[in-house]
C-alpha positions in Angstrom: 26.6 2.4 -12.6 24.3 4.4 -14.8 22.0 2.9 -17.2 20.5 4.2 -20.6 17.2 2.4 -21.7 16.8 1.9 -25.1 13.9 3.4 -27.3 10.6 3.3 -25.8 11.6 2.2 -22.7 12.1 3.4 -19.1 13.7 3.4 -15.8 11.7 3.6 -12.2 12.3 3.7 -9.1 8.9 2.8 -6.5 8.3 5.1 -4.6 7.1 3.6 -1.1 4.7 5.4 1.4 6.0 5.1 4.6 2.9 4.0 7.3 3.3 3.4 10.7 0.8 0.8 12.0 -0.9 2.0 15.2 -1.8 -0.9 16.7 1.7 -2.6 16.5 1.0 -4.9 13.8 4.1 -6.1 11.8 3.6 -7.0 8.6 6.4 -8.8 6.8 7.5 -7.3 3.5 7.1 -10.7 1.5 3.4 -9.6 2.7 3.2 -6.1 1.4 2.2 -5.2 -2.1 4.2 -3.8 -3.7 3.4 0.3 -4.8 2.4 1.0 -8.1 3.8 4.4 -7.9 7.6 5.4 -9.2 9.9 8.1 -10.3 11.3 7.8 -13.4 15.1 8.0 -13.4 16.2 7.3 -17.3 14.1 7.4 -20.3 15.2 6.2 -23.9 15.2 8.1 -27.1 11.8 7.4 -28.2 9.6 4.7 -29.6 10.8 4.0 -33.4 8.1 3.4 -36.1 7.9 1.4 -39.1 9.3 4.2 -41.5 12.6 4.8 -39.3 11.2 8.1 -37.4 11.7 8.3 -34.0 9.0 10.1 -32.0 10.0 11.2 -28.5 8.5 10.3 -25.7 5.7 12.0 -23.2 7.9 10.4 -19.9 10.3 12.7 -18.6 13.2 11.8 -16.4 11.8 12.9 -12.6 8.3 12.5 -13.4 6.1 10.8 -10.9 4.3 7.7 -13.0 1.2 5.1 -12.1 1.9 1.3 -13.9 0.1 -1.9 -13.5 0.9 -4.3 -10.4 2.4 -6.5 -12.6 4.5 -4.2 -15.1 8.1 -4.3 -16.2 10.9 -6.0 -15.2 13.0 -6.1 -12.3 16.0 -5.2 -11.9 19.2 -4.3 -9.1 21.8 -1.9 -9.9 24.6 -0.8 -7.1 22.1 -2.7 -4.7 18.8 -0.3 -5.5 16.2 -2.0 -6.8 14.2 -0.6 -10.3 11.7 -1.5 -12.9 12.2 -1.2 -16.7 9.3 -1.2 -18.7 8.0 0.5 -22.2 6.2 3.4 -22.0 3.2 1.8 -22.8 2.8 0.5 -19.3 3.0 3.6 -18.0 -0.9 4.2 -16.6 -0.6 8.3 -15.9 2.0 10.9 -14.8 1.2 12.2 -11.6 1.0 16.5 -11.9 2.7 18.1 -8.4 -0.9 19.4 -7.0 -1.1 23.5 -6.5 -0.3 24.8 -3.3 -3.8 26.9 -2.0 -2.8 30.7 -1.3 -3.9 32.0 1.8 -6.4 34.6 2.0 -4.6 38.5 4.3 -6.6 39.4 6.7 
């Protein structure tokens, strides 16, 4: 099932960072917080204004997002679990950082 958000709003996907405890310490997942990190996976048309324009938005659909712990909505397509919020929640896009080139010798 696909799904197409309408105007300013967005589709994402957390993005979990996998740890592995070293001292064996299982934590349950009801105990985790949950990562304020995502992928956006479907973006609307754009946010409409008063006058009828519609201006596009700066969210792309792949782009690697930061939003407030207690953004959105959730919901589970196909048994995958997103978020859709406006783009106003959105706190940053996260930029791929540079690989460093390594000096010849």
């Amino acid at each position: 099932m696909k799904i197409r958000p309408l105007y300013d709003r967005i589709v994402v996907k957390r993005v979990e960072d996998k740890e592995v405890m070293q001292g064996g310490l299982y934590i349950p997942d009801t105990a985790k917080e949950k990562p304020q990190e995502g992928e956006v996976v479907a973006v609307g048309k754009g946010k409409r204004l008063e006058d009828g324009k519609v201006i596009p938005l700066d969210v792309q659909v792949g782009d690697h997002i930061l939003f407030g712990k207690y953004s959105g909505s959730d919901i589970k397509l196909d048994g995958e679990e997103y978020l859709i919020m406006r783009e106003d929640e959105v706190l940053g896009i996260l930029d791929a950082q540079p690989k460093v080139a390594k000096k010849a010798s």
